[in-house]
C-alpha positions in Angstrom: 0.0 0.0 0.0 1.5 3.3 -1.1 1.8 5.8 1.3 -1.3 8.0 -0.4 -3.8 5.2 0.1 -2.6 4.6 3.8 -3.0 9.0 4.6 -6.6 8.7 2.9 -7.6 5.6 5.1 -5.9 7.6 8.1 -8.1 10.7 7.5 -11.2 8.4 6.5 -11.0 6.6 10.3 -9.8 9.9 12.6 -13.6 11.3 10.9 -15.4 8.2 11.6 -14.1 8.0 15.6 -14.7 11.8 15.5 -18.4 11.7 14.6 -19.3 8.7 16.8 -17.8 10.6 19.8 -20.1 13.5 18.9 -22.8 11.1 18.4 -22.6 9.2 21.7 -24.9 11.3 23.8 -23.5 11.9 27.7 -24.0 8.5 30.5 -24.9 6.1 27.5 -28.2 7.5 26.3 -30.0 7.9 23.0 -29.2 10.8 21.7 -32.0 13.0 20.4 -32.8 16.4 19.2 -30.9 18.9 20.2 -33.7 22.0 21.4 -32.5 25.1 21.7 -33.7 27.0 25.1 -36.4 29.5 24.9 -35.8 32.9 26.8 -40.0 33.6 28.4 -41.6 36.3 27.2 -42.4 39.0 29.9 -45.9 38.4 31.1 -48.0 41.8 30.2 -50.1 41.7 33.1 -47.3 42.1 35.3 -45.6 45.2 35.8 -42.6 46.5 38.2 -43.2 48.8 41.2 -41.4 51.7 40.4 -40.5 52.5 43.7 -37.2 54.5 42.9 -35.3 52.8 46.0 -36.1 49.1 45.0 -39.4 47.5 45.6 -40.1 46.4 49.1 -42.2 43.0 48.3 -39.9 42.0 45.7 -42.7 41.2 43.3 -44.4 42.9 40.4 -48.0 44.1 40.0 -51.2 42.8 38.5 -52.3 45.1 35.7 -55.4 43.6 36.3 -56.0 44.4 40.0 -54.3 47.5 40.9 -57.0 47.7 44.2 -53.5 47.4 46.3 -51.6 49.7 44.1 -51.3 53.7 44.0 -50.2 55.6 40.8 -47.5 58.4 40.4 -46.6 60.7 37.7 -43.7 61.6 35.8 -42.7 64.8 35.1 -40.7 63.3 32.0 -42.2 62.3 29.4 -40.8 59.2 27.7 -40.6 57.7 31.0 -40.5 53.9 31.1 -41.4 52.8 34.0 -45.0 51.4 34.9 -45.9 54.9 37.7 -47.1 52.3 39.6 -46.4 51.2 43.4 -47.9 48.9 46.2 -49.3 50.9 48.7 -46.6 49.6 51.0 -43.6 51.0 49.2 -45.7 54.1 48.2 -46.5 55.1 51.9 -42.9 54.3 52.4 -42.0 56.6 49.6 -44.2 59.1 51.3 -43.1 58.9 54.4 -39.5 59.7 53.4 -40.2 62.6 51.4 -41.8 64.2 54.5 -39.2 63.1 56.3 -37.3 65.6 53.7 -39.8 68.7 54.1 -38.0 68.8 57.9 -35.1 70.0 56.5 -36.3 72.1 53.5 -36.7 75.8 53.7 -40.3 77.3 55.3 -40.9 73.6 55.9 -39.1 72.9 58.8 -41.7 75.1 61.1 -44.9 73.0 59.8 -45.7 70.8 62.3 -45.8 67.0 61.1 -49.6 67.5 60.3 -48.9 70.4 58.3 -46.2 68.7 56.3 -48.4 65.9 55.6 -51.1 67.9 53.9 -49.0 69.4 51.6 -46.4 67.1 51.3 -48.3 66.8 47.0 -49.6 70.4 46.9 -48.2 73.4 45.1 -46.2 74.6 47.7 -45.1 71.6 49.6 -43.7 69.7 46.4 -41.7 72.4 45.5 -39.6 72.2 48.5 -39.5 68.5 48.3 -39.0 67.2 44.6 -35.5 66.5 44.7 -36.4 64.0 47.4 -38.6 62.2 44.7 -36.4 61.4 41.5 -37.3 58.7 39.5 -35.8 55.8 38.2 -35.3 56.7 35.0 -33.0 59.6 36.1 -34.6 62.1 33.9 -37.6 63.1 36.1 -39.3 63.3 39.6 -42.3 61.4 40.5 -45.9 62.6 41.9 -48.5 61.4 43.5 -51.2 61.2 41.0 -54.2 63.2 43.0 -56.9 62.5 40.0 -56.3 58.5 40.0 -58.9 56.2 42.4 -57.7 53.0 42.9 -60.4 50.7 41.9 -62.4 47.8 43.9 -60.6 44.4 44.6 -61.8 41.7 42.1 -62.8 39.7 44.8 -65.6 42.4 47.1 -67.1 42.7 43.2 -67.1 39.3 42.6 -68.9 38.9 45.3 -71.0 41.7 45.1 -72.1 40.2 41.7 -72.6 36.8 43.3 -75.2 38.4 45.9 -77.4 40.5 43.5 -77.7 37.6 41.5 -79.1 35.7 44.3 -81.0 38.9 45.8 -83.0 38.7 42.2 -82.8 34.7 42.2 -84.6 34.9 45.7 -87.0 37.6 45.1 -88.5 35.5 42.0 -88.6 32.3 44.0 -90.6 34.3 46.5 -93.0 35.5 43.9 -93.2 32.8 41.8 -93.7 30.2 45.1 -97.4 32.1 46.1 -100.3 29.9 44.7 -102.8 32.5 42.6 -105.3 32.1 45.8 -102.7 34.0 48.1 -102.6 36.8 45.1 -106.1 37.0 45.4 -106.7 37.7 49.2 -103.4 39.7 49.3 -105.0 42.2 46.7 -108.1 42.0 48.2 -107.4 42.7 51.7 -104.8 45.6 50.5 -106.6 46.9 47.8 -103.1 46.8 45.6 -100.9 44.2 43.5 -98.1 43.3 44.6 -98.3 43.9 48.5 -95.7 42.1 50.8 -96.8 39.1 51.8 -95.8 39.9 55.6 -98.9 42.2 56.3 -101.2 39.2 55.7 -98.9 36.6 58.4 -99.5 39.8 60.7 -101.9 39.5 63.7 -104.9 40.6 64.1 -105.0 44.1 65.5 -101.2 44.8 65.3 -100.0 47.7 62.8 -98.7 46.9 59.5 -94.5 47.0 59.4 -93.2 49.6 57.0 -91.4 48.8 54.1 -87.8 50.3 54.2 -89.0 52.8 51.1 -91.5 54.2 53.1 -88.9 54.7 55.9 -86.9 56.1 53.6 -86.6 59.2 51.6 -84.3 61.0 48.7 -82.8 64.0 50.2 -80.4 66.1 49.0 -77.4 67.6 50.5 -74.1 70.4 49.9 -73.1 69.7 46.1 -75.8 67.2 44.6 -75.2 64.3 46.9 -78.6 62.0 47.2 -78.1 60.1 50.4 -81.2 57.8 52.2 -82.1 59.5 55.0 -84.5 57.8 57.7 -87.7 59.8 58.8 -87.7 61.8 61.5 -88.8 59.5 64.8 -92.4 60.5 66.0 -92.1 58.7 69.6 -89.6 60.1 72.4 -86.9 57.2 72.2 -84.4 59.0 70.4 -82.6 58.3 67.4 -80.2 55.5 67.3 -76.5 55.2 65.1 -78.4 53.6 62.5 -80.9 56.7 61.8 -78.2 58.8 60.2 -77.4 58.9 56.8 -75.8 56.6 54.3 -73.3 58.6 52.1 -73.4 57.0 48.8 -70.9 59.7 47.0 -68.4 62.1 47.3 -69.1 64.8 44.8 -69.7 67.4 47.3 -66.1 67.4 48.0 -65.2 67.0 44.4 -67.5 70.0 43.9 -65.8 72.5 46.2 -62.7 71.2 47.1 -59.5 71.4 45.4 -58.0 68.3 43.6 -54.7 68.8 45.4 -56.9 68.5 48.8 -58.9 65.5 48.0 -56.8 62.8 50.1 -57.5 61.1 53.6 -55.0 63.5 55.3 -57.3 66.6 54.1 -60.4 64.7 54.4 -61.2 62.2 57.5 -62.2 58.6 55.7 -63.1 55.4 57.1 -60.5 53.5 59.0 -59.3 50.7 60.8 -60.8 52.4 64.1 -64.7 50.9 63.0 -67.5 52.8 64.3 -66.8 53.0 67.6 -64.0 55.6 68.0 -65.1 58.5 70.7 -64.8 61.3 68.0 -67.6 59.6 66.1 -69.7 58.7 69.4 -69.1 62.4 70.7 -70.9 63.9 67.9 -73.3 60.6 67.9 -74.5 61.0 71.4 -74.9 64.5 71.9 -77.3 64.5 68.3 -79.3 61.6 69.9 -80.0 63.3 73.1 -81.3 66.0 70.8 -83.4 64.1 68.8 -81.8 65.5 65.3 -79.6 64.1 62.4 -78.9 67.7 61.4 -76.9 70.7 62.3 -76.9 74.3 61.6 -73.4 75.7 59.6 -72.5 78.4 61.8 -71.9 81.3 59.3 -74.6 80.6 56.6 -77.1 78.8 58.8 -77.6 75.9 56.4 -78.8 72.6 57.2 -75.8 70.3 57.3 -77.3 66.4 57.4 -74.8 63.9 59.4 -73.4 61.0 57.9 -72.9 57.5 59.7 -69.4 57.1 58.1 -66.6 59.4 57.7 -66.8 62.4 57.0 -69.4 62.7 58.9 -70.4 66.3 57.5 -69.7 68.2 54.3 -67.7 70.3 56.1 -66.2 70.0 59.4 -67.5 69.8 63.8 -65.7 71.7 66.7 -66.2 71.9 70.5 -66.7 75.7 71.7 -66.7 77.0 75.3 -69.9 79.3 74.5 -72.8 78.7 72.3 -72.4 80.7 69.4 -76.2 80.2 68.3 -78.9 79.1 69.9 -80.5 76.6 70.6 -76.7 75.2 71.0 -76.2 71.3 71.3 -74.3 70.6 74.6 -71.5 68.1 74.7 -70.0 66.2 77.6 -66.3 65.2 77.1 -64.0 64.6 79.6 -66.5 65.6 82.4 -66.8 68.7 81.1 -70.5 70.1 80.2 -69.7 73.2 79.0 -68.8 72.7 76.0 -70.9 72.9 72.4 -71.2 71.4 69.4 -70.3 73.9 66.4 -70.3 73.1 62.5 -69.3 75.1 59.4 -69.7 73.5 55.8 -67.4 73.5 52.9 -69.2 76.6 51.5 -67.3 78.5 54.4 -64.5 76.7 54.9 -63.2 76.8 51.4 -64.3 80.3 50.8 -64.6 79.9 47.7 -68.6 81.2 46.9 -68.3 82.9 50.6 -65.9 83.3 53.1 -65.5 84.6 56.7 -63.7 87.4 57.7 -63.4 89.5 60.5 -65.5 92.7 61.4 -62.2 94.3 63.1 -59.7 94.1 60.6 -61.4 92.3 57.8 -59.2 89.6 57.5 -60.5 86.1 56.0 -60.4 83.3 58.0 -58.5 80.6 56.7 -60.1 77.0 57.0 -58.0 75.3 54.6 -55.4 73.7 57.6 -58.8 72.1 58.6 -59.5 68.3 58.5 -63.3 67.9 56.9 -65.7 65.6 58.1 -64.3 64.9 61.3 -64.1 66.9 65.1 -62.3 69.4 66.2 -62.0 69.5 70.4 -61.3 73.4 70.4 -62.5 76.0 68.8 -61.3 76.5 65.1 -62.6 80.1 64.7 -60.6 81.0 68.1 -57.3 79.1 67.0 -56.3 82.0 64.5 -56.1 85.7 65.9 -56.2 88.1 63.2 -55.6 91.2 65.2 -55.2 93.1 68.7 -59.2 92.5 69.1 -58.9 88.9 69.0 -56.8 88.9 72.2 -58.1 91.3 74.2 -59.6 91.0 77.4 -63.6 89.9 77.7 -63.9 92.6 80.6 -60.8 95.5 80.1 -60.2 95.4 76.9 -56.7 94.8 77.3 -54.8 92.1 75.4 -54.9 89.3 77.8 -51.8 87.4 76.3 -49.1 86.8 78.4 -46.0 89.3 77.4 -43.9 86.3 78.4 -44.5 83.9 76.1 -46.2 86.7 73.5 -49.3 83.8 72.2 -49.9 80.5 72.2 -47.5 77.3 71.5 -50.6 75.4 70.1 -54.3 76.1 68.7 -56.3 74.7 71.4 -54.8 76.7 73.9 -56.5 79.7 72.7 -59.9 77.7 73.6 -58.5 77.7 77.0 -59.5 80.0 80.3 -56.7 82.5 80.8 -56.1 84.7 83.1 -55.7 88.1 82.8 -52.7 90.1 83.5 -54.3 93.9 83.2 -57.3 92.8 85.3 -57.1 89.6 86.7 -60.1 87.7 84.9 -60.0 84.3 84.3 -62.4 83.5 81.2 -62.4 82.2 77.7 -60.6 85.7 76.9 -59.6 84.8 72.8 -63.0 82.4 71.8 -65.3 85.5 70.8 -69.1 85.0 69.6 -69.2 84.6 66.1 -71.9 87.7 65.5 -69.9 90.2 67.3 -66.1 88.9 65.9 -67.1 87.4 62.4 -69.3 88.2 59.1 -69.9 86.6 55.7 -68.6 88.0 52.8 -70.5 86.6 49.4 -68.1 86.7 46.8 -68.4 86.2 43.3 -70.2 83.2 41.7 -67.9 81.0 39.8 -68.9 78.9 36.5 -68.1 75.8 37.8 -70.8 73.5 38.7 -71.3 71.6 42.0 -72.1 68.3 40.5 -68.8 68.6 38.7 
């Protein structure tokens, strides 16, 4: 064999012991296809929290039920991220941004309540936007004031589920009555359709209302239509249950600014249940009066009470002196003399009318004030205008102290002082609201309450 022939048989046999070592498949297996690995796609219904320090939970968001999540806003506009957060890392964001506003320019002498409120208004993000960059590194984030987060899938699941068995009910109940119960029922009523419970009543015993008659459409500040029980005729009082049922909130959306419409501005339903003592102050001294009502202070309209928060479209407060009568007297912490006061939003807001004093014609500024809930001092008092505010009930001399030159907090101008021209001790800075106070109407605005 020449030496040709044996190089080409050499070559031939290093290929054939080449392929059947790339043939033998690993631990002596049959080898079959080879598969190459698919990267998985993203799913779309899952999106990132866009919390700019990291996400908290470590997990992303359902697109589909954002009920646990809270939206922000970009100030750049091709942004990438999802401006979406769980309400865990958001409330953390929050919290350290007003952790910031302690140590930002007129800031730092808000108190914490203060800083909260304005932590996403005009005036308050201005100081703080640095603290709020975004991940993207081209923008600042914001809380998104106009965005409601929408009900968990599961309360209207089974909010579904129960009107369908509501309906399924109610035409098992009418379709169970034989045609000879018809007949008496619309004799003996003189109607179709009558419940069958006045016919299992006894003898001689009144018929039970039905909950529409009980019932009746009334409106309230800005276009709300609430249920509102009928006034009781016997002399048992009214109970929790006879005050209204609040089934919107576009009175507030009305008449109060967007950059206001959050729980901090507005006292909403919490974990405290219906059973906190602000809600059984105001409670208790309406049911020893036999009302579900109250009287604003500086427009005298009739403000209907809510059993929810906010329990009024506007806001409560405890006075030392009637400012009105009749006056609703309140007993907290063993006091009795104090009494329940009310303004509305109209008021408060200032934006159709405001209040302003007859001294120095300063308004009154209620937008630091919490709606819907109560104050335990007098608002009104909390905010001297000028010399006449402080001055004494019976000298006329300003009854503040020249060594501390006012008060640390509001409350403590609902507090008896003493004197130091003439020694009286009275309620020298909470004046009546007639002789202190006027409403100035100012000019009607375009925008409609229902709006």
């Amino acid at each position: 064999m020449s030496s040709r022939q044996r190089n080409r048989s050499g070559s031939a046999g290093d290929q054939l012991v080449r392929q059947d070592i790339l043939e033998e498949p690993l631990g002596g297996a049959t080898a079959g296809p080879v598969i190459p690995e698919e990267t998985p796609l993203p799913d779309p219904c899952r999106i990132d929290c866009c919390l700019p320090s990291g996400c908290l939970l470590n997990e992303p968001i359902d697109s589909n039920d954002l009920s646990e999540a809270q939206k922000v806003i970009c100030n750049n506009e091709s942004c990438s991220q999802s401006a979406y957060m769980h309400n865990a890392c958001f409330s953390q964001f929050e919290i350290d941004v007003v952790s910031y506003l302690k140590t930002s320019g007129r800031a730092r002498s808000w108190s914490d309540k203060q800083r909260r409120q304005n932590v996403w208004t005009k005036k308050g993000y201005d100081l703080s936007y640095k603290a709020c960059g975004c991940r993207c590194l081209k923008g600042h984030l914001r809380k998104d004031l106009d965005w409601l987060a929408p009900q968990p899938m599961e309360v209207a699941l089974r909010r579904k589920k129960k009107k369908k068995m509501e309906k399924s009910s109610v035409s098992g109940t009418s379709l169970g009555r034989s045609p000879r119960q018809r007949t008496v029922s619309e004799q003996s009523t003189g109607t179709t359709g009558s419940s069958a419970s006045r016919n299992d009543s006894p003898e001689g015993a009144l018929p039970t209302p039905s909950p529409s008659k009980l019932l009746r459409a009334s409106p309230t500040l800005g276009g709300d239509t609430v249920a509102t029980p009928s006034p009781p005729t016997g002399g048992g009082g009214l109970l929790n249950s006879a005050f209204l049922r609040r089934m919107d909130f576009s009175s507030f959306q009305g008449f109060v600014p967007k950059s206001r419409l959050n729980p901090f501005c507005i006292k909403m339903e919490c974990e405290d249940g219906p059973g906190d003592d602000t809600r059984l102050t105001v409670f208790q001294a309406l049911t020893a009066q036999h009302t579900n009502n109250v009287q604003c202070l500086g427009c005298a309209e009739r403000l209907f009470v809510f059993d929810r928060y906010p329990l009024i479209d506007g806001t409560f407060f405890l006075s030392p002196i009637p400012h009105h009568l009749p006056a609703i007297p309140v007993v907290y912490n063993e006091r009795n003399n104090l009494f329940l006061m009310a303004l509305c939003l109209h008021c408060i807001e200032g934006q159709e009318r405001c209040i302003v004093c007859r001294h120095c014609a300063a308004p009154w500024d209620g937008s630091t004030c919490q709606l819907g809930t109560l104050y335990y001092y007098d608002i009104l008092a909390a905010q001297p205008c000028c010399a006449r505010r402080l001055a004494c009930n019976r000298c006329g001399e300003s009854a503040v102290d020249p060594a501390t030159e006012g008060m640390s907090y509001y409350s403590e101008y609902s507090h008896c002082v003493r004197c130091p021209g003439c020694g009286t001790t009275d309620h020298h800075f909470v004046k009546e609201f007639q002789s202190s106070f006027q409403i100035r109407q100012l000019k009607s605005t375009s925008k409609s309450p229902g709006l």
